[in-house]
Structure formats: C-alpha cells, structure tokens
C-alpha positions in Angstrom: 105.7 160.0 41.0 104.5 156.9 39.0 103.2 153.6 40.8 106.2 151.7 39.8 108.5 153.7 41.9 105.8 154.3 44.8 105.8 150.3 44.9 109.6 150.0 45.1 109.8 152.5 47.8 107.3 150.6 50.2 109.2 147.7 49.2 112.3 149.0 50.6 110.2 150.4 53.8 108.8 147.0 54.9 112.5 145.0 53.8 114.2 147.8 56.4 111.5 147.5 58.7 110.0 144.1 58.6 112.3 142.3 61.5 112.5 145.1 64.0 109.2 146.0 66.6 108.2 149.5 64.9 104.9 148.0 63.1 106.2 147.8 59.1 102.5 148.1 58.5 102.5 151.0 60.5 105.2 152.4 58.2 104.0 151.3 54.9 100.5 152.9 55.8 102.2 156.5 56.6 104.2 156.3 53.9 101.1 155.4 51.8 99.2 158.5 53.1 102.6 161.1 52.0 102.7 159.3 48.7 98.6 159.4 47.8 98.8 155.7 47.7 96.0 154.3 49.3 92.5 152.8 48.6 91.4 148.7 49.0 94.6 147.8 46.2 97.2 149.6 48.1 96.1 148.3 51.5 96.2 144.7 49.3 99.7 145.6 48.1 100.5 146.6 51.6 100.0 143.3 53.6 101.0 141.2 50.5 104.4 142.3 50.4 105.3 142.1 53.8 105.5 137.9 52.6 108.7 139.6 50.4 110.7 140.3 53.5 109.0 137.8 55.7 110.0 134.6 53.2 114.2 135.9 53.7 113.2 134.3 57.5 112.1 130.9 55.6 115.5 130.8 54.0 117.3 131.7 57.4 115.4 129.2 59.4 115.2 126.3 56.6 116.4 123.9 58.5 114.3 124.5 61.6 111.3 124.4 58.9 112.5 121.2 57.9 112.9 119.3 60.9 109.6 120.6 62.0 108.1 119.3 59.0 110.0 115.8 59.2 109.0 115.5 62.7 105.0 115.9 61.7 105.7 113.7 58.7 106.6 110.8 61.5 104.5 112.1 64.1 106.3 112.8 66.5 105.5 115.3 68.9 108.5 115.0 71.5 108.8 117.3 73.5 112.1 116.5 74.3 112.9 117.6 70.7 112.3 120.7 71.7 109.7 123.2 69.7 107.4 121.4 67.5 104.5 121.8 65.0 102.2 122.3 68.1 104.0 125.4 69.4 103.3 126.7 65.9 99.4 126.1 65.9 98.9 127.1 69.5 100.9 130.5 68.6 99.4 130.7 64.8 95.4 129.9 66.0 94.6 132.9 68.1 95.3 135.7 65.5 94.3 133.4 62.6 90.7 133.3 64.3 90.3 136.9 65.1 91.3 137.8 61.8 88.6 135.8 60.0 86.0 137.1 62.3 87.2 140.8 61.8 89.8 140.9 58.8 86.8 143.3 57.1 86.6 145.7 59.8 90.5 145.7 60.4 90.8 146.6 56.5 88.4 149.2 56.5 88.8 150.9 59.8 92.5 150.5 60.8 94.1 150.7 57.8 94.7 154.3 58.3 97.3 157.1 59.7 95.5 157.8 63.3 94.7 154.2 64.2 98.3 153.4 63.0 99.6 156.5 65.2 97.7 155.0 67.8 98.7 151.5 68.1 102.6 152.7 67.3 102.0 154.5 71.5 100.0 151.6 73.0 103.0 149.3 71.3 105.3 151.2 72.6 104.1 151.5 76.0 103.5 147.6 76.2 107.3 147.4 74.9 108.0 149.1 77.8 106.2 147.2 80.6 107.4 144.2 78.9 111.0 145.1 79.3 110.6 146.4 82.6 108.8 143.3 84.3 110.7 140.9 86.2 108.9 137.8 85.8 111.1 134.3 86.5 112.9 133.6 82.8 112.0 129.5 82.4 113.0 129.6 78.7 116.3 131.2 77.8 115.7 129.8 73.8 113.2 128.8 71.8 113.4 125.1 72.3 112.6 125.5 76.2 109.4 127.6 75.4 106.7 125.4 76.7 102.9 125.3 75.2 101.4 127.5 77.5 104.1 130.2 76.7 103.5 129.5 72.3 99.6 130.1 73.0 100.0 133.0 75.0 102.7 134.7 72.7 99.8 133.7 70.1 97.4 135.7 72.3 99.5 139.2 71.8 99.9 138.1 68.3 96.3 139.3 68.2 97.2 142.9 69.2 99.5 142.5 65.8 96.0 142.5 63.6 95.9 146.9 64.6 98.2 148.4 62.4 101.3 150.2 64.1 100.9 147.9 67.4 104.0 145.5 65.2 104.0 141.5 65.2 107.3 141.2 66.6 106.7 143.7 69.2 103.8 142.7 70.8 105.5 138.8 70.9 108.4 139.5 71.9 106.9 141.7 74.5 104.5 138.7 75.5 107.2 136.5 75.5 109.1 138.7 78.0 106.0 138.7 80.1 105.3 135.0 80.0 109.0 134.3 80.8 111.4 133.4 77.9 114.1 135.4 76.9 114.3 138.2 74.5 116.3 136.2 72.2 113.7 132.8 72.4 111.0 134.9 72.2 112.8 136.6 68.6 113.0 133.3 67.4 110.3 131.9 67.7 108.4 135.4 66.5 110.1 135.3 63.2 109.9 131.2 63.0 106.4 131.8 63.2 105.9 134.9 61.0 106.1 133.0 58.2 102.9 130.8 57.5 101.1 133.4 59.4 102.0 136.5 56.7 101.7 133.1 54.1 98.0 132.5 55.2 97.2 136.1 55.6 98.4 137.1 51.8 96.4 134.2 50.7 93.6 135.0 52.4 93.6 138.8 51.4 94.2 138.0 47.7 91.1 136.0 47.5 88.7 138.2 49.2 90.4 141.1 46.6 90.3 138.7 43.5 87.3 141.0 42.4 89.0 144.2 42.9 92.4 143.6 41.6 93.7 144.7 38.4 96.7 143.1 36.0 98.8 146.3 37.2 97.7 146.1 40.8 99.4 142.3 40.5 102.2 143.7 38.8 102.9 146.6 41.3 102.7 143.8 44.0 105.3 141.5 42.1 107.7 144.2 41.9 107.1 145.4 45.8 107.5 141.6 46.8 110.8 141.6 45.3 111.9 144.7 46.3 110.7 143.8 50.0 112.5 140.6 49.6 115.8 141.6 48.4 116.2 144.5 50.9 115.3 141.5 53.6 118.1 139.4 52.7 120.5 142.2 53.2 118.8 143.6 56.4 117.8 140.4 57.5 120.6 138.9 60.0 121.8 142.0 61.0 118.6 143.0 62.4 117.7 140.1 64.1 120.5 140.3 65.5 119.8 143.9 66.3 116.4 142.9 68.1 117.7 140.4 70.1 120.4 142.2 71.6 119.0 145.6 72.3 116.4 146.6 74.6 112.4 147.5 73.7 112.9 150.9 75.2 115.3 151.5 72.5 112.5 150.6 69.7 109.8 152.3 72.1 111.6 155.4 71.8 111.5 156.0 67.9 108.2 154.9 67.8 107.1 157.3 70.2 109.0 159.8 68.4 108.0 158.8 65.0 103.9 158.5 66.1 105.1 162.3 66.9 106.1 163.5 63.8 103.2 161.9 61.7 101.0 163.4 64.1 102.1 166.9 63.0 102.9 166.1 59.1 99.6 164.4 58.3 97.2 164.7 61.4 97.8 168.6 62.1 
C-alpha cells in the first residue's frame, strides 16, 4: 500500500473521529501500527492533521470567533457578554504549559499502541464517573460557564496530551464534573480546540523542521485535506451526536475497541 493512500485513510480516521470522545489520536496511532506507518514523520503527520478536521469547527463557530476577537479588539472583557477571550486562555494555558515542558517525552513515549490502549480505559472510565456524578448544573450553555469552570476544564485538557485519553472526552467529562452541561461543556471543547490543535501543529512542525522531507509535507497536505473534507461532512452531525447522547455510550466502544487492539496488535 503506497503512502499516498495510507495518508488518505488516516485522513478519513481523524475527519470520522475528530468530534466524538474516542481519542482520534488514539485511532490514527492504531491504525498507524496495522498500516507499518509510524516513526518521528508519521507521529508529525499524525498530530498535524488533526488541524484538517479541527479547522471545519472554525468555520462552524465563525461567528463566535469573531465576536470574541472584536470584543478583545475593544477590550472589553464583560462578563455579561458571556464567554470571552479569557475563558479561552484560562482553558488553553494549562495543557499549553505541560506540553512544552514534556511534548518530547509525550512524542517518544506515548505515541504508541499500549499507552494509547491504556489511556482509551482510564478515558473511558473517567467518562463514566463523569456522567454518573450529580454535581449542581450552574451552566446549562457555554455563555454561563464561569472562569473557574474554563481553567478547570483546561486542567483535564492536560489528560488530552496521553494519546487515547481524547480532548473532548476528558472536557467534556470535566465539564460535567465542574457543573455545566453536556451540551456547554461540547461547545466550549470544540470552540477551544481550535488554536489549541493551531498552536500544537505549529509547534510540532518547528521542532520536526530538521527531520521532515518534501514528501513527508506533501503526505501531510493531502491528509489535512482529506481530514478536513470528511470534517465538514461529519462535522454537525456529530456534534450533535456528542451532545445529545451519554459518555457511557462512547465509554462503551472504547472499552471495546482498547479490547480488540489488545488482541490484534498486543497479543
């Protein structure tokens, strides 16, 4: 199987798989060990086109973006006008400073099938206690979330940084357990994902500058759009998806899909 079509299936895998809490880095890492398509480039190609399906949110939520961005252009930090640039920073800043201080050891230590198997049951399990708890809901959407609810959905963004444990899953399950909704805490997961897979790509592809070839940046072009295009037809119907139906649900397969790796690649 050539590297063009191994891109454009991982492509499709993170569009599908992106928007729902099943860990699409989890999935693209699996898939990577069954399709002998792995080393420092593919783990490179893997995180940089998760910004393909993550940049169908920036068109989804363009207008949130923009009066965000208006509202820091004038300053103005109301928070009667609901969520503002500072929710973003106090829910971007934890994971942004634990992945400085160990993006080499994540890369070169997590980046494989048993940590991935690992964090898709500790995910799932967290899932679980999430939707189970039956703390006080003070923010039924994403304009009632309050700062000390954005930094501590922020906080279990961290858990995010070990392959399988999912970005939406482990926010939306601290969102759950800090008291917003499902659907708020959804929102505000996929409102943030954006400059946090933006900074994160950025970041990767300079430390890799060195180590990249011309084809490793065209394999990535052509996963990016893949990734994207899939989004945007996956896109609304899964967030929809994730706000309506309970974590169990998603804890279920990835219990059941942690199992079957376990035997295909582990055993």
């Amino acid at each position: 199987m050539s590297d063009v079509v191994k891109a454009i299936i991982l492509g499709i895998i993170e569009g599908l798989t992106e928007f729902l809490p099943v860990s699409s880095t989890g999935h693209l890492i699996l898939a990577g060990s069954l399709l002998n398509f792995e080393g420092d480039a593919a783990t490179t190609f893997k995180i940089v086109i998760q910004l393909g399906a993550v940049m169908a949110v920036l068109i989804l939520y363009w207008k949130r973006y923009l009066a965000i961005g208006t509202n820091l252009i004038r300053m103005d930090f109301s928070r009667s006008r609901g969520l503002n640039v500072i929710h973003m920073i106090l829910a971007m800043l934890p994971a942004l400073i634990v992945y400085l201080l160990l993006k080499d050891t994540i890369k070169s230590h997590l980046f494989g099938p048993t940590p991935v198997l690992i964090g898709l049951v500790a995910g799932a399990v967290l899932m679980i206690i999430a939707a189970r708890s039956r703390r006080t809901e003070t923010a039924d959407t994403m304009d009632r979330i309050n700062y000390k609810q954005a930094f501590g959905i922020g906080l279990f963004q961290c858990l995010a940084l070990w392959p399988g444990f999912s970005r939406s899953g482990s926010t939306i399950s601290g969102g759950l357990l800090l008291g917003t909704s499902q659907k708020a805490a959804a929102d505000f997961t996929f409102l943030i994902s954006v400059p946090v897979m933006f900074g994160a790509t950025l970041l990767d592809l300079y430390d890799s500058r060195d180590l990249l070839s011309s084809d490793d940046l065209v394999l990535m072009l052509i996963g990016f759009v893949t990734s994207f295009l899939v989004a945007m037809i996956a896109v609304v119907t899964f967030i929809k998806l994730i706000k309506r139906l309970r974590l169990e649900w998603f804890a279920l397969y990835r219990f059941v899909l942690a199992a079957l790796f376990y035997f295909i690649i582990i055993l």
